[in-house]
C-alpha positions in Angstrom: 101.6 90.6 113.7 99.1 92.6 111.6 95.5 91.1 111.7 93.9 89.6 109.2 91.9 91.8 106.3 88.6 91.2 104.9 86.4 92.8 102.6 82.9 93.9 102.4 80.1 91.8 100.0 80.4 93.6 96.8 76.5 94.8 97.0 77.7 96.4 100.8 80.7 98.6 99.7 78.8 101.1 99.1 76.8 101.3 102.1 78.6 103.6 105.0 76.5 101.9 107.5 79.7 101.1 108.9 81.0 104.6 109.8 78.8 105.6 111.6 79.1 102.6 114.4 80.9 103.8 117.8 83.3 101.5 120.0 81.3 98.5 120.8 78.6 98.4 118.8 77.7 95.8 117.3 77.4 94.6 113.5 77.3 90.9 110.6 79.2 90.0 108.4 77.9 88.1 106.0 79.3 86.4 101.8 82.7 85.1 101.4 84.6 87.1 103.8 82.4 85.4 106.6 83.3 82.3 105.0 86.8 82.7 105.2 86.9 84.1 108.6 85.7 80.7 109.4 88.2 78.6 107.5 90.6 80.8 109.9 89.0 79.4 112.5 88.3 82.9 114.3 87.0 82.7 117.6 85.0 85.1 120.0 87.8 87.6 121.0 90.0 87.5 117.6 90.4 90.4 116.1 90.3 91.0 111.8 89.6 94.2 109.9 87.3 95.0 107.4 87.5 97.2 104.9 85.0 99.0 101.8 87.8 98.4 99.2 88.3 102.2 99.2 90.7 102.3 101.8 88.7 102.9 104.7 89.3 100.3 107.7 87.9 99.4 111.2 88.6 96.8 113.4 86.1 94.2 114.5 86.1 91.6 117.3 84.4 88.3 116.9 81.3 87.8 119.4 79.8 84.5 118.0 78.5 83.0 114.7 75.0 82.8 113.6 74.2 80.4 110.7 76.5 81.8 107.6 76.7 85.2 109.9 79.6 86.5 112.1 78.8 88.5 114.6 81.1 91.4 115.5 81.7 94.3 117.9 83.4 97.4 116.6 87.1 97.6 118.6 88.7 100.4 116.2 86.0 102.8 114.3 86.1 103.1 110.9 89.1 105.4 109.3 91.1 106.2 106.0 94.2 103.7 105.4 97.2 106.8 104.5 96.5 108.4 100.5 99.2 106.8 98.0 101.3 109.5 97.1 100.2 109.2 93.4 98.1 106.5 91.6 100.1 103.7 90.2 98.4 101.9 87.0 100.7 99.0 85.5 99.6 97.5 81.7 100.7 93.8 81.9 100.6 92.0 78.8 99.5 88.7 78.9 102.2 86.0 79.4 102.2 82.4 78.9 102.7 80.0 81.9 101.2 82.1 84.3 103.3 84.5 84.4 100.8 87.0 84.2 99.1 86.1 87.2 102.1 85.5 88.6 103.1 89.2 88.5 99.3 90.8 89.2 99.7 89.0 93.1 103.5 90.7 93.5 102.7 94.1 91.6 99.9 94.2 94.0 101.6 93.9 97.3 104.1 96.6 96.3 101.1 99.0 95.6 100.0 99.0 92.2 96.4 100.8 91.9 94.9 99.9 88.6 95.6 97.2 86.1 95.3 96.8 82.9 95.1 93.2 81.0 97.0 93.9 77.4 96.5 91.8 74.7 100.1 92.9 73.0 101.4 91.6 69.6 103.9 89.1 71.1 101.5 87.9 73.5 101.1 84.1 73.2 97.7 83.9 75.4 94.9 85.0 73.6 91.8 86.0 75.3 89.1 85.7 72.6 85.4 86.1 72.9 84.2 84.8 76.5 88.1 84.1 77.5 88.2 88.1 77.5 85.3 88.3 80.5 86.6 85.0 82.4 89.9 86.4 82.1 89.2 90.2 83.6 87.0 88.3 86.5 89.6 86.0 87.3 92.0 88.4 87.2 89.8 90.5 89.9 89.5 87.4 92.0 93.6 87.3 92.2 93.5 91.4 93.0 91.4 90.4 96.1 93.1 87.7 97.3 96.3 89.7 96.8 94.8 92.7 98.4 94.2 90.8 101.6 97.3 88.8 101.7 99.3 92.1 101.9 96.5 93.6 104.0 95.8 96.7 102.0 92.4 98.4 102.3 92.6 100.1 99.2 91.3 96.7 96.3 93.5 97.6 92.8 90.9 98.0 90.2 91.3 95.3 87.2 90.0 96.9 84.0 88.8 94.9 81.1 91.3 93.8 78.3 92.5 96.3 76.4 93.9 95.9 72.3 97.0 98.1 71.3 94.9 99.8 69.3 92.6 100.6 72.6 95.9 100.9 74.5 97.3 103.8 72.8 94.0 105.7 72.8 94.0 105.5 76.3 97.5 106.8 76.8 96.5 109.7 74.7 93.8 110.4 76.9 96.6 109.7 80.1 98.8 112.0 78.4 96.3 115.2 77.6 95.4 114.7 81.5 99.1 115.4 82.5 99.3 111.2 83.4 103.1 110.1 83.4 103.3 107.3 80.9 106.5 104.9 81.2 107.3 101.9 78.7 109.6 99.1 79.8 111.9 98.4 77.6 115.2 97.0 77.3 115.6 99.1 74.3 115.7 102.6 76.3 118.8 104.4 77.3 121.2 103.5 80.1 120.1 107.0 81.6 116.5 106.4 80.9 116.0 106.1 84.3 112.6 106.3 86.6 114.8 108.4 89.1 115.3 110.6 85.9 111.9 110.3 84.8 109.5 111.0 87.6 109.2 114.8 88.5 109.3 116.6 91.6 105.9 117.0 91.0 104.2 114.0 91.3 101.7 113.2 88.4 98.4 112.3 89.6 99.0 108.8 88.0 102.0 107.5 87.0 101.3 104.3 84.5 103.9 101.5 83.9 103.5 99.5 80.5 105.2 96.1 80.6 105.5 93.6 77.4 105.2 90.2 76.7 108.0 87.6 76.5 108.8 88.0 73.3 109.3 91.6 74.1 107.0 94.9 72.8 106.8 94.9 68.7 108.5 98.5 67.0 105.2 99.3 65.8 103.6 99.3 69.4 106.7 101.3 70.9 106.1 104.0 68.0 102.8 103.9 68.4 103.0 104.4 72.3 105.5 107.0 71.7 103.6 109.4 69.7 100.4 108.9 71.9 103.0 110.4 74.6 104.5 107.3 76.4 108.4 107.6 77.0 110.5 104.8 77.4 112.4 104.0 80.5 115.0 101.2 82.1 114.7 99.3 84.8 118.2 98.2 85.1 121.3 96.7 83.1 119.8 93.0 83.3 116.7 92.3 80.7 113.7 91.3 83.0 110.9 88.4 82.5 107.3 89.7 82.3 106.6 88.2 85.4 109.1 90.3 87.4 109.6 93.7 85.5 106.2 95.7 86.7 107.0 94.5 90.3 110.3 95.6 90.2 109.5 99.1 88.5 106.9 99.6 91.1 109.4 98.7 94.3 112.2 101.6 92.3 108.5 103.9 92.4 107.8 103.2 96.3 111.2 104.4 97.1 111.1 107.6 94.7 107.4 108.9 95.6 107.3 107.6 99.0 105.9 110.1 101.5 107.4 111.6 104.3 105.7 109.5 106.7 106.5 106.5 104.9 110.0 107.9 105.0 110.0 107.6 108.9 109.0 104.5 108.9 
């Protein structure tokens, strides 16, 4: 059984303290994750890891608890989680019903890197005014919790909500950067495949655009289009919002997978 992840207190990700403790040494943990450790009811001897949110890992063994503190011993040193063979960013529209949340926790545990709230023409949610900044934080909350549950050391960045109108400027700029751009869409050609799509040589991001439940308006899908987006198929079947980026990104996993993730 893997062991449980943690993260590092937001203000402590960027300090490398950590690497530079040998086998044995000792260290806190302090915030939320120390919380949690204790709902786990971790004793002295369990092991966890911890992790920057970078992708950088070590294992720690639990010597005692002081106050809100955990004290741990370093059983692993610090090291680099395997590099992603590209970067995968996925564009979910927001859905009603939760759906949206509902796919950022699955998109997450097959590996999606960056997110991207869209507020999309068909979308029935609004996030307007302070909804907008609630929304982007809880969404970062889920990304964590999702992060751990799946135990990936690497935390997928949740950017702030974007309008089609911000949307398409940033898949200009994705474009122009030599960025693979792929829109979902039922609409696409049978052979509009992502085995057809995705080069031999691997973009350094490939994004993933996925629509509301009342589908992606014309005007957005021309408008995605000329800013360089091309539309792809994810199948025969029509898929809910809540299931298409997760599938797209499982069809990915298998197409860009490394040759170590191969031998697995």
């Amino acid at each position: 059984m893997t062991l449980p992840l943690f993260f590092l207190p937001p203000q402590h990700r960027d300090d490398h303290s950590l690497a530079t403790l040998n086998v044995g040494e000792r260290a806190t943990l302090t915030g939320e994750s120390a919380k949690h450790l204790q709902v786990m009811r971790l004793g002295v001897g369990d092991l966890f890891d911890l992790s920057d949110g970078s992708g950088f890992r070590l294992t720690g063994e639990v010597q005692g608890q002081q106050g809100a503190e955990i004290i741990f011993s370093v059983a692993t040193p610090w090291h680099a989680d395997p590099p992603s063979a590209c970067e995968l960013v996925v564009v979910q529209a927001l859905a009603k019903s939760g759906d949206d949340e509902s796919a950022l926790h699955s998109m997450i545990e097959v590996g999606a890197t960056e997110i991207i709230p869209w507020q999309a023409d068909r979308s029935i949610v609004r996030w307007k005014g302070p909804k907008a900044q609630k929304g982007q934080q809880k969404w970062s909350q889920l990304a964590l919790a999702a992060a751990k549950q799946s135990r990936r050391a690497t935390l997928p960045k949740v950017h702030d909500m974007a309008t089609t109108k911000q949307l398409v400027a940033k898949v200009a700029q994705a474009t122009e950067a030599g960025e693979l751009v792929l829109i979902c869409h039922e609409a696409a050609d049978l052979k509009a495949t992502l085995d057809r799509l995705i080069p031999a040589k691997l973009p350094p991001k490939i994004w993933l655009i996925v629509g509301p439940e009342g589908g992606i308006s014309d005007s957005e899908i021309e408008a995605l289009q000329s800013a360089g987006g091309k539309l792809c198929r994810l199948g025969w079947a029509v898929l809910r919002a809540a299931t298409a980026a997760t599938v797209a990104l499982s069809q990915l996993q298998l197409l860009i997978a490394t040759p170590s993730a191969k031998d697995c």
